[in-house]
Structures are given as structure tokens and as C-alpha cells.
N, C-alpha and C positions, 0 to 999 in steps of 0.2 A: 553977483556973489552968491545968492542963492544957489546956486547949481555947484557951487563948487562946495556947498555945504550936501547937497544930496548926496553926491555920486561917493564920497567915504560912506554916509549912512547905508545907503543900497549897497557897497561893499562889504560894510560889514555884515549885515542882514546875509547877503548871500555866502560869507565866509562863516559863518556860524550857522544857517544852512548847513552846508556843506559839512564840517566837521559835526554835526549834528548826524547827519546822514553815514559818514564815516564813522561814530561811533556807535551809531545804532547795528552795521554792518558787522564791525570787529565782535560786537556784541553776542549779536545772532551766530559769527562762528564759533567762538568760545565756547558759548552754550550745546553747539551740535557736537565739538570733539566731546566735551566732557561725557556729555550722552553716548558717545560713540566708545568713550572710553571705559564707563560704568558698562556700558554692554555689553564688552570682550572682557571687561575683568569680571571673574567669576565671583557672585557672592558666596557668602558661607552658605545661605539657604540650598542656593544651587550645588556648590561644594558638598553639600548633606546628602543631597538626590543621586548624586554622581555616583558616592561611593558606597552610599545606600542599594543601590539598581547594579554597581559592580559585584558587591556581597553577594546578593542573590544569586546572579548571576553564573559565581562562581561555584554556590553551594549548590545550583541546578545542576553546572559543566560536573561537579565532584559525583554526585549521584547514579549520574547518567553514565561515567565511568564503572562503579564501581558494577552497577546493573548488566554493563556491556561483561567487564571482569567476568562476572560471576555465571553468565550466561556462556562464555569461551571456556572456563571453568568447567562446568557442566558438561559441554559438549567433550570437552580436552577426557573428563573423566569415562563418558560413555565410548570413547574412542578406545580409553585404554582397559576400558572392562570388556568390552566386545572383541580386542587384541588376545585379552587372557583366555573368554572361549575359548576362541580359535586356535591359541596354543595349546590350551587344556584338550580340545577336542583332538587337538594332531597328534598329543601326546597319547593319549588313549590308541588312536588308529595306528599310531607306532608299534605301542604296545604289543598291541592286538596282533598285527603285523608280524612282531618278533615273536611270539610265542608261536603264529602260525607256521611262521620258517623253522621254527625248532623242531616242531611235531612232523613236520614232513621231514625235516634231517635223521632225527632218530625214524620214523618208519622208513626210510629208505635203507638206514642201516639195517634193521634187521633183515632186510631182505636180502 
């Protein structure tokens, strides 16, 4: 009769073992999602940096425009004043041109 008193005690032991083991288990993954999970959701701290580093960011990209701007600007201006010369200068050469055609017109006339 002894034996038949062990082999429940050693069942138990090993069943509570076991669910021992089993909730240490369940335990351990609980604990890794939650970690897994705090580490894809963004804190505010993080939230802070994000949109803090986007700011800048943006007020760099804004700068860096405006400097490009103003530099096409520039050029756009020195294009269209160097334009005006050359108009101005053709205009003159026109000029010049036309009164030289006149003076040879009237002295051919007298002739």
C-alpha cells in the first residue's frame, strides 16, 4: 500500500512541476510582447525629438530654398539687364545706322 500512496505524491509534485514550468513560460512571453510592444509605441519623449528634428528640418529645407530663390533671382536679373544692353546697344547701332542711310540719301540727291 505504500506505493500506491507515492505514485499520486510523485504525480503531484511532477504536475505542479510542470504547471510551474508552464507559468513561468507564459510569464516570460507576456513580459517580452509588452517590451516589444512599449518599443514600437512611441513615447511622448520620443514623440518630442521626432517632431522637434522634423522642425528644424523643415526650417533648414525653408532657408535653403529661399537662398536657391534668390540666387535664380539674381541670375534671372543679370540676364535681363545684360538683355537691356544689348538692346540699348542695337538701338543706338540702329540709330546710328539710320541717320547714316539718310546722309548718304540726301547727298546722293544732290547729286
Amino acid at each position: 500500500m505504500t506505493s500506491d500512496t507515492t505514485k499520486p505524491e510523485q504525480f503531484e509534485e511532477v504536475l505542479t512541476s510542470v504547471a510551474e514550468s508552464i507559468g513561468s513560460t507564459l510569464g516570460n512571453i507576456a513580459a517580452k510582447a509588452n517590451a516589444a510592444k512599449e518599443a514600437l509605441t512611441p513615447s511622448p519623449a520620443t514623440q518630442r525629438k521626432v517632431v522637434t528634428r522634423a522642425k528644424s528640418v523643415e526650417r533648414r529645407a525653408k532657408a535653403i530654398t529661399r537662398k536657391v530663390a534668390r540666387k535664380v533671382s539674381k541670375g534671372a536679373k543679370k540676364v535681363a539687364a545684360g538683355a537691356k544692353r544689348v538692346e540699348k546697344a542695337a538701338g543706338k547701332k540702329a540709330k546710328k545706322a539710320k541717320k547714316v542711310a539718310r546722309k548718304a540719301v540726301k547727298k546722293a540727291k544732290r547729286r
